[in-house]
FITORKOL-887626 format. One line per 3 residues: number of its first residue (from 1); their letters; for each residue y negated, z, x of C-alpha. Coordinates in pm, 1 decimal. Layout:
BEGIN
NUM = a = Y:Z:X; ...
! end
This chain:
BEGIN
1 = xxx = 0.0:0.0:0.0; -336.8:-77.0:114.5; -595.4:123.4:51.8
4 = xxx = -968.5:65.2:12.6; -1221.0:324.0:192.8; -1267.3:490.5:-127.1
7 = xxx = -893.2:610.2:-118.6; -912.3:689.1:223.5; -1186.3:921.4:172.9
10 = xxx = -1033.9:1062.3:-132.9; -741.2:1144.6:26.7; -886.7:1336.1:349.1
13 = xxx = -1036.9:1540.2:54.7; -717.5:1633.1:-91.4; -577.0:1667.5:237.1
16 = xxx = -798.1:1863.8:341.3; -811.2:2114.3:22.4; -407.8:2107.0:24.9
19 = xxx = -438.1:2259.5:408.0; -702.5:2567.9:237.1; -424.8:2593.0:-12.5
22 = xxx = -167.3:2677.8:177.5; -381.4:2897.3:442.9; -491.7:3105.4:176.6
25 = xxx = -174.4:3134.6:12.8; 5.5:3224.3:292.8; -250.8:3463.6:381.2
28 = xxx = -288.6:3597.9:44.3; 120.7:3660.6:38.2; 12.9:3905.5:336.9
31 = xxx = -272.6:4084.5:195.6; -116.4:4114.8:-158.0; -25.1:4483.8:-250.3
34 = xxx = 226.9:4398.5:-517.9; 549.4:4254.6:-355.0; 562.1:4024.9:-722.6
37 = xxx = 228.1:3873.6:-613.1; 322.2:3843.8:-286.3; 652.6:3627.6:-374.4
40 = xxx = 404.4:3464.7:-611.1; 192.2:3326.4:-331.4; 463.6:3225.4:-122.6
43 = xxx = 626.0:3007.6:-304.4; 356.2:2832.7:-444.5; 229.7:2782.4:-55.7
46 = xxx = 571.8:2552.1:-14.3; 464.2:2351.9:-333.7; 114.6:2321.6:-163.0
49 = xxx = 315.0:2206.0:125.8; 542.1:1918.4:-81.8; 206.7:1807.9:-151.4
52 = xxx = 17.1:1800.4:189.0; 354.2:1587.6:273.3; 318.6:1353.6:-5.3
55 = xxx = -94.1:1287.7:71.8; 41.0:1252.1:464.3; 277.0:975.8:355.7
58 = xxx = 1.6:845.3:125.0; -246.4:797.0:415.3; -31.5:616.6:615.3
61 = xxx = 51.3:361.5:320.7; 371.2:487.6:159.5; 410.7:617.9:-181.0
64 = xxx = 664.1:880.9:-241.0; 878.5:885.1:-606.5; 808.0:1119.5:-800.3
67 = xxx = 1022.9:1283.7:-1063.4; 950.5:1171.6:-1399.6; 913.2:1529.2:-1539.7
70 = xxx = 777.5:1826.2:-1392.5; 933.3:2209.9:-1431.9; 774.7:2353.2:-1800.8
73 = xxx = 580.1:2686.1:-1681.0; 454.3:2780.8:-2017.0; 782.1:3019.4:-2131.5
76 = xxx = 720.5:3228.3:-1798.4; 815.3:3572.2:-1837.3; 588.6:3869.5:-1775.8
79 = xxx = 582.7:4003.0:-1397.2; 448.9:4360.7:-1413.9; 351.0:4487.1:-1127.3
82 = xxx = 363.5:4879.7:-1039.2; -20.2:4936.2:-831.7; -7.2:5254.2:-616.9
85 = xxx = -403.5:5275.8:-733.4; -656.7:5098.8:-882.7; -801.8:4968.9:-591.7
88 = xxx = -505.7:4774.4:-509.5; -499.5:4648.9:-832.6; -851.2:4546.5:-776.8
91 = xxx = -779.4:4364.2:-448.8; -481.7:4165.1:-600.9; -702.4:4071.3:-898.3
94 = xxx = -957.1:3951.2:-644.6; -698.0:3715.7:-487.3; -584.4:3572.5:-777.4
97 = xxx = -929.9:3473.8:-885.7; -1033.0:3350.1:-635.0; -730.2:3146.9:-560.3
100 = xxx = -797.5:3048.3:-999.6; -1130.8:2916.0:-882.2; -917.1:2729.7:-587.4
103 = xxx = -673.8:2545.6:-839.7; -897.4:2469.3:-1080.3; -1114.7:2267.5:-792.4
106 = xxx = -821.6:2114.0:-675.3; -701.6:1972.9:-996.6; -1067.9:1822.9:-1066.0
109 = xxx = -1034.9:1670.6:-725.4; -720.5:1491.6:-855.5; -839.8:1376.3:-1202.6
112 = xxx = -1137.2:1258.2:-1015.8; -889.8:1054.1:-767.5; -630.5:942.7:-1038.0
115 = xxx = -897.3:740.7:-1229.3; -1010.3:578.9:-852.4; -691.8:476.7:-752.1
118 = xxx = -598.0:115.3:-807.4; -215.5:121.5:-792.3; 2.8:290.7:-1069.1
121 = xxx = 230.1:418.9:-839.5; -36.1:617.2:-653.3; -209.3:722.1:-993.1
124 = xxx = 164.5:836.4:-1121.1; 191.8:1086.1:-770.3; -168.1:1203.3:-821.6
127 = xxx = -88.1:1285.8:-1146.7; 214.2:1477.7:-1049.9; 60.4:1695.0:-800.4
130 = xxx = -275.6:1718.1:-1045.5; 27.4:1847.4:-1291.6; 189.5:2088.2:-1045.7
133 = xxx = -170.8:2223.2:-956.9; -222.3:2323.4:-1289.7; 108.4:2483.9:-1320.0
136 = xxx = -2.4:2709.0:-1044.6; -326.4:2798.3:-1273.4; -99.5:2881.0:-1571.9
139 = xxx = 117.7:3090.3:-1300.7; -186.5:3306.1:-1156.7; -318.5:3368.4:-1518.2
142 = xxx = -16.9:3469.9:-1636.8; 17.6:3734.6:-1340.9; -316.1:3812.5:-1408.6
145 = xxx = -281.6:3849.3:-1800.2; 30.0:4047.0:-1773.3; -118.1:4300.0:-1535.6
148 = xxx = -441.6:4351.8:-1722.5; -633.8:4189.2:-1484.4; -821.3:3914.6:-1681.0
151 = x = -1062.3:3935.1:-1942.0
! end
C-alpha cells in the first residue's frame, strides 16, 4: 500500500500516542494500589502493544487482517477492589482518569484517521483498533463505576 503524506503523518501520530499508551500503562500497573487495577493496566498495555505492531507494519506498507469481530466488553463483571485508605483509592482514581482522558484522545485520533484513509483495508484496521480503544474506555469506567470512583 502506498501511502500519501497525509497517512504518513497520521500514522506517526498514532504511533506515537500508542508508545504514551503503553508507557503509562505499564507505569500505571506499578503505581496502582489495587492489585485488580494493576492486572487491569497490564493487560491492556499488551493490547496497546498489538496495536503499536499493527501501525509499525502499516508504515512500512503492509496491512495486517483483522478479525472480523472484536471481544463484547459490555457484560464485564464488577472488580471491587479492597483500598487500605482513601488516599489510595484517590491515587487509583487519579490513574484511571487520567488514562480515560488518554483513550478517549486516542480514539478521536482514529475516527479522525479512518475517514482520511483511502484504502478499505486500512480504514477496516483503524477501525479495529479505534474499536479496541474504546473497549479500554468501557473497561476503566467500569473499574471506576464499580469502586465508587466516578461521578
Amino acid at each position: 500500500m502506498a501511502l500519501t503524506q497525509k497517512e504518513t503523518d497520521l500514522l506517526k501520530d498514532m504511533k506515537g500516542q500508542e508508545e504514551l499508551c503503553i508507557q503509562k500503562y505499564n507505569k500505571y500497573s506499578e503505581m496502582a494500589k489495587a492489585e485488580a487495577l494493576k492486572n487491569l493496566f497490564k493487560s491492556m498495555a499488551q493490547v496497546e502493544q498489538n496495536h503499536l505492531q499493527t501501525i509499525t507494519a502499516m508504515m512500512s506498507g503492509n496491512i495486517p487482517t483483522m478479525p472480523n469481530t472484536i471481544e463484547n466488553s459490555n457484560n464485564q463483571n464488577c472488580v471491587s477492589a479492597n483500598y487500605m485508605s482513601e488516599a489510595d483509592k484517590n491515587d487509583d482514581a487519579l490513574l484511571c482518569q487520567d488514562m480515560l482522558a488518554t483513550e478517549k484522545h486516542v480514539s478521536g485520533l482514529y475516527d479522525t484517521a479512518i475517514f482520511e484513509f483511502k484504502d478499505p483495508a486500512a480504514r477496516k484496521t483503524l477501525n479495529h483498533i479505534q474499536a479496541e480503544e474504546q473497549q479500554h474506555g468501557e473497561q476503566l469506567y467500569a473499574y471506576m463505576n464499580c469502586n465508587g470512583m466516578y461521578s
